[in-house]
N, C-alpha and C positions, 0 to 999 in steps of 0.2 A: 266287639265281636269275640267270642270267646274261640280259642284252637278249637274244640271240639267242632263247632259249629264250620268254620272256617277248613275243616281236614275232610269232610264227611262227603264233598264232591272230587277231592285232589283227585288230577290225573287223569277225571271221565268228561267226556266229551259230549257234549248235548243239546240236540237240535228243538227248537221252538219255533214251530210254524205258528203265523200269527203273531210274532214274539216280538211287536212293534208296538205293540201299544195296548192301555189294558190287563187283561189278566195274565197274557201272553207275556206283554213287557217285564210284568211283575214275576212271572216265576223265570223269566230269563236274571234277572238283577239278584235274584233269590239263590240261583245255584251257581253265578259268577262269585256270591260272598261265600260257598259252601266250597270255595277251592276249583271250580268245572271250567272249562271253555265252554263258552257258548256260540249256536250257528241260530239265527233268526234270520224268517222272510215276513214279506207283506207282497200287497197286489204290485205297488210300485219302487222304483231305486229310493225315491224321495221318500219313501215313508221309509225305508229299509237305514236310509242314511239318517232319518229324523232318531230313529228308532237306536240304532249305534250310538248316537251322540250322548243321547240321555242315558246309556248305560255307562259310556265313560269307562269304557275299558282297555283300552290300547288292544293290543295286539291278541287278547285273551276271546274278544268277540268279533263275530264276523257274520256278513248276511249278503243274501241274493234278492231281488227283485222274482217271485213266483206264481202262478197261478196254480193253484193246487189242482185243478180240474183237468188238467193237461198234465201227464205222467209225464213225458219227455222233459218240462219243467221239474216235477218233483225230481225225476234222476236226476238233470242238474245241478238242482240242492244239493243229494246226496255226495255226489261227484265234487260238489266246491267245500263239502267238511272234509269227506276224506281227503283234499289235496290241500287243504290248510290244514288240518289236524291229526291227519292220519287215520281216525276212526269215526267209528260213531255208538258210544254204548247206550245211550239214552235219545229214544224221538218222543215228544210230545205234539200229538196231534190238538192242538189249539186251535188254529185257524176255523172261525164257522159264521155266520152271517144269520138274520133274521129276518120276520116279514115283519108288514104292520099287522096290530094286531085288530082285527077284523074278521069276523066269519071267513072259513075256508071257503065258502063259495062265490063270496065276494072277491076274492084274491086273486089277480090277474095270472094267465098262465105258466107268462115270462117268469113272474117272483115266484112261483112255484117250484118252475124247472132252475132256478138261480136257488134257492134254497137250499132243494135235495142233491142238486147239482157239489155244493161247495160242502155240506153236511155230511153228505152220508159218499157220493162218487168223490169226492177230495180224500178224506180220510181213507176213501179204500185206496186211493191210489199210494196217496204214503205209507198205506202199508203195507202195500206191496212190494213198494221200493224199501223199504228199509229193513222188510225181513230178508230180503233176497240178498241185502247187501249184507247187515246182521250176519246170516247164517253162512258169508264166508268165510268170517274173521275168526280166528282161535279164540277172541272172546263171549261170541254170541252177540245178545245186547236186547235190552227193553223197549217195546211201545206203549205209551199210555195213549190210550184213547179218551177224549173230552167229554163228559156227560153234559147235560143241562135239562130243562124243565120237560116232564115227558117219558123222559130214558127208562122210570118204573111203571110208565102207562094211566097216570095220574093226569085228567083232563081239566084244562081251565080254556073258559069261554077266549077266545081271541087270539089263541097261540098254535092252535091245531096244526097247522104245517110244522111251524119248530117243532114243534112235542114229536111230531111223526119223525122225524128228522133223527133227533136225539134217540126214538125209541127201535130208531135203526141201526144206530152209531151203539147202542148195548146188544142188540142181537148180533151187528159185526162181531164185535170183540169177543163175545162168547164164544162164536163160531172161531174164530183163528185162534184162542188160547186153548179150546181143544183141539184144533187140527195140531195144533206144534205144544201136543205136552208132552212130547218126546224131546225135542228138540233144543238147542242153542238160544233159539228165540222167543222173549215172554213177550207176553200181551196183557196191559191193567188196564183198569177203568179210574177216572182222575175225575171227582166229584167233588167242585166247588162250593156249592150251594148257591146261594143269592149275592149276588156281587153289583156293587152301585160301578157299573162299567158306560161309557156312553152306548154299547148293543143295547142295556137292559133300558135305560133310556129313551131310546130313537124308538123301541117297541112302543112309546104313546103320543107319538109324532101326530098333533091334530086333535089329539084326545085328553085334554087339560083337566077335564071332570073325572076320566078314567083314571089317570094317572095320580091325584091328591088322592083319591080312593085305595091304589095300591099302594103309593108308601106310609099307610097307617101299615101295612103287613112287611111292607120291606124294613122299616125301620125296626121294627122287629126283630125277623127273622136274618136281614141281611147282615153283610160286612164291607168293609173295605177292601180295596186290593192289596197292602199293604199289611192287612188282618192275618187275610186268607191264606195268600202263595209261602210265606215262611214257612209254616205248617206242608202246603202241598209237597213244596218243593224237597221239606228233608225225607219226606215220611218215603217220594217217590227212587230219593238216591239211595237210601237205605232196602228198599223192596227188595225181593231174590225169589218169589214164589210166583209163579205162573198165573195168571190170574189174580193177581191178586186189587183190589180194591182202596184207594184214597177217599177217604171221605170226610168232607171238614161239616158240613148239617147232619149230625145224624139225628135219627129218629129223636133218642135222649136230650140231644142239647135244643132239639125244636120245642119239648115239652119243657125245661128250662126258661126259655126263652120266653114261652108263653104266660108260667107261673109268676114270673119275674115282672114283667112289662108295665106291669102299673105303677113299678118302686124305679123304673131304672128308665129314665124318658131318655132319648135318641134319635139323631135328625144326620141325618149320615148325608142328606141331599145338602142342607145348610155348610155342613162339615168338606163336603166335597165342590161345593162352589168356593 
């Protein structure tokens, strides 16, 4: 690991909800080597403790048992970084859930309301709690907000609730990185692309013929967790502009990807079993 690499979190403190396992886990591991403390939650202690152990960081990370959906939870995240680490300059709002993927009207109403519930009302609660807190500190501090499939308004057959979810979680953040461009507190948008995570997975639970059909396109387009969060993770501790945007697929490197495909074979499921 080179200093540069290694200097480029020193001294900033930063929370990863979700940051147990996955994408989450990975860009928590990613800004522990960039010099940061890190605060990670999940639904329960057990995962929170599963989740600590494989970052193997002594004293440098730390995490709560949370439900995102219940704000008095979220405050107590923030309440247990700042009283282990004194602040919080960086939140990344990770933590999100999916349905199966099946026609929206087929979709029961509980997975519905359990969706938008952890999606679009979880995220708004942490950011409420962390700008509120953010904007006492002499330093201010960042929220990145989680994109996913959807967030540009981009429809594919069998995801419609995530997409709707996602395409709420970009109209959020728009919304709060103008209300505070005056202010202490930024708000970005954190755009992974396709990531072979077990969410993206579990999305063809029952659906075997669905799912060999989509990783002809994920092995494509997708990556690894391991790909991806090095990338996410410097690009987000480096950030200073309000609004401002992460993006590991862009437009360009999908046309790439596609040019390439026939010279460059890839089996990222193989690779990740």
């Amino acid at each position: 690991m080179s200093t540069a690499i290694a200097q480029s979190g020193a001294d900033k403190v930063v929370v990863v909800t979700g940051g147990v396992r996955g994408i989450g886990l990975g860009l928590a591991r990613e800004f522990l080597a960039r010099g940061a403390k890190v605060v990670v939650c999940g639904r329960s202690q057990g995962s929170v403790d599963a989740g600590l152990a494989a970052l193997a960081a002594g004293d440098r990370a730390t995490g709560l048992a949370t439900d995102i959906t219940d704000r008095a939870q979220v405050q107590a995240l923030w309440d247990h970084a700042v009283a282990t680490f004194g602040r919080v300059d960086v939140w990344v709002n990770n933590a999100g859930i999916s349905a199966p993927k099946k026609p929206i009207v087929d979709i029961e109403q509980s997975v519905i309301e359990d969706v938008l519930k952890v999606n679009v009302v979880g995220t708004h609660n942490a950011c409420a709690v962390a700008a509120k807190g953010m904007a006492a500190q002499p330093t201010g501090g960042f929220v990145w907000n989680m994109e996913g499939f959807g967030s540009d308004g981009r429809i594919q057959d069998g995801i419609g609730v995530y997409g709707t979810s996602k395409y709420g979680v970009r109209y959020l953040t728009k919304a709060l990185a103008k209300e505070n461009k005056e202010g202490a507190v930024k708000f970005g948008f954190l755009s992974p692309g396709i990531v072979v995570t077990d969410l993206l997975v579990g999305d063809y639970d029952g659906d075997p013929e669905g799912f060999e059909k989509a990783k002809k396109i994920f092995n494509i387009l997708g990556d690894k967790v391991e790909t991806v969060t090095p990338f996410l993770a410097e690009n987000v501790l480096a950030a200073t502009k309000n609004g401002a945007r992460v993006e590991w697929l862009t437009n360009g490197k999908v046309m790439k990807r596609f040019l390439t495909a026939g010279f460059t074979k890839r089996d990222l499921f193989t690779e990740a079993s």
